[in-house]
Wavefront OBJ file of the C-alpha trace (Angstrom):
o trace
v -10.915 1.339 -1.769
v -9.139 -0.594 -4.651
v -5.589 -2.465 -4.573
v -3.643 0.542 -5.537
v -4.883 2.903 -3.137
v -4.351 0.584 -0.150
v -0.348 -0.099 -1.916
v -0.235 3.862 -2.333
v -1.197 4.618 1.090
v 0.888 1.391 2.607
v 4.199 2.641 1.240
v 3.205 5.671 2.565
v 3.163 4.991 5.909
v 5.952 2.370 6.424
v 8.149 4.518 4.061
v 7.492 8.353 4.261
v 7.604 10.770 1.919
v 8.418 10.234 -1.869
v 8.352 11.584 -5.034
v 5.182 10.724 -7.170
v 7.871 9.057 -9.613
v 9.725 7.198 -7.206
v 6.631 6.401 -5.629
v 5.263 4.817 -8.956
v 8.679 2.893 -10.005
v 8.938 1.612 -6.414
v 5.618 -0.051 -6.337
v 5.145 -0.537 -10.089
v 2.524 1.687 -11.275
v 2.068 3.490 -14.415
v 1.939 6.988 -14.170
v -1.127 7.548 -15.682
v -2.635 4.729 -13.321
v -0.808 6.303 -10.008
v -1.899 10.038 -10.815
v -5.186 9.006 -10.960
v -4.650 6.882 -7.829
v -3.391 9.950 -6.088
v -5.707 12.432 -7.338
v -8.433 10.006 -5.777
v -6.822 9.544 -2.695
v -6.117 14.101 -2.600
v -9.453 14.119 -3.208
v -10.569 12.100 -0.339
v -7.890 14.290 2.524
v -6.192 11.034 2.662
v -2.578 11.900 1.205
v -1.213 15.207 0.081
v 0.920 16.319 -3.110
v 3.342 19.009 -2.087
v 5.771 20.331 -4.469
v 8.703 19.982 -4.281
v 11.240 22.737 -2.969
v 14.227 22.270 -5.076
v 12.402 21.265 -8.244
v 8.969 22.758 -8.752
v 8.235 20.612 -11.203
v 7.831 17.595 -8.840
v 5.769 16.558 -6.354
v 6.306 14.935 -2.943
v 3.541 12.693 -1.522
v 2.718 12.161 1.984
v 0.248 9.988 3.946
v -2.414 12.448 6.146
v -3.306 11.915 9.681
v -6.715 10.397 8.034
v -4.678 8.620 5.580
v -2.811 6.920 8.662
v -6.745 6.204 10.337
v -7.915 4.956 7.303
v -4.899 2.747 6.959
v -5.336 1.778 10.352
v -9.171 0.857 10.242
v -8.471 -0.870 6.817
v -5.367 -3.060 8.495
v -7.930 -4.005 11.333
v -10.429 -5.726 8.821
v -7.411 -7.171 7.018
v -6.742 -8.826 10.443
v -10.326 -9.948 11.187
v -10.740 -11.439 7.589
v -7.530 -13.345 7.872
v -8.801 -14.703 11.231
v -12.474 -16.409 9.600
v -10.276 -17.401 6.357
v -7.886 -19.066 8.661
v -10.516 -20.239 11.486
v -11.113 -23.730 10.216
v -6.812 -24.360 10.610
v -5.141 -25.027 13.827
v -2.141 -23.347 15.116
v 0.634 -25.394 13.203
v -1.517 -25.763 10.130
v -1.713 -21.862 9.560
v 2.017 -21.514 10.215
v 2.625 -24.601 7.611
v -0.205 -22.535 5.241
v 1.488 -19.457 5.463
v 5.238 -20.848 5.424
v 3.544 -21.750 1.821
v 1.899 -19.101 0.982
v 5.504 -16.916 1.509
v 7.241 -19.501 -0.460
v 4.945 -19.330 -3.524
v 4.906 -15.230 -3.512
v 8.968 -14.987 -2.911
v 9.301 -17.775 -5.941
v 7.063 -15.647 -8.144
v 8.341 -12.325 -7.216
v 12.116 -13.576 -8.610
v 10.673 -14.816 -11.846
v 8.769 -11.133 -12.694
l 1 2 3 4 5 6 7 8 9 10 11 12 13 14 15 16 17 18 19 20 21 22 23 24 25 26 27 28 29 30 31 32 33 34 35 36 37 38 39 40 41 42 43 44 45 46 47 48 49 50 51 52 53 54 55 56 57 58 59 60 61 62 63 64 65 66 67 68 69 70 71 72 73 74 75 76 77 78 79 80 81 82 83 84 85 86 87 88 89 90 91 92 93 94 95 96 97 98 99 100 101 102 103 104 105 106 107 108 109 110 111 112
């Protein structure tokens, strides 16, 4: 599983259902990168492209209940990795690391 499918199927879950467009402006994917995203992700039962009711020319994409497992199992060795990455730090040093590590990605995230 690559970056984009994990942010794809992420959003997903914590967000519900969204057009493919909305989708792809919200997290910042082209559309020829997130259709092919998608279509990989279809192919694999883990989301589902549904048109959309009022415009057929859209689709709406949802997270499957193996989308949500997957998700789920991929979270848990997220979780774990953080844990031996983080292993060497004591308590207060991983909250000082990570008070850091927040500061440096909400700093960058302003200047895009």
């Amino acid at each position: 599983m690559r970056k984009h499918h994990f942010t794809v199927l992420y959003a997903l879950r914590e967000q519900g259902a969204v057009s493919q467009a909305d989708l792809g402006r919200r997290l910042g994917i082209d559309r020829s990168d997130l259709h092919l995203v998608l279509s990989e992700l279809e192919r694999d039962g883990l989301i589902e492209r549904i048109r959309n009711e009022n415009d057929r020319r859209r689709n709406v994409v949802d997270i499957t209940a193996a989308g949500v497992e997957t998700l789920t199992g991929l979270d848990r060795q997220v979780m774990h990795m953080h844990e031996v990455l983080l292993e060497p730090l004591s308590a207060a040093e991983r909250q000082d690391f990570l008070r850091s590590l927040t500061k440096l990605a909400e700093h960058h995230a302003r200047t895009e």
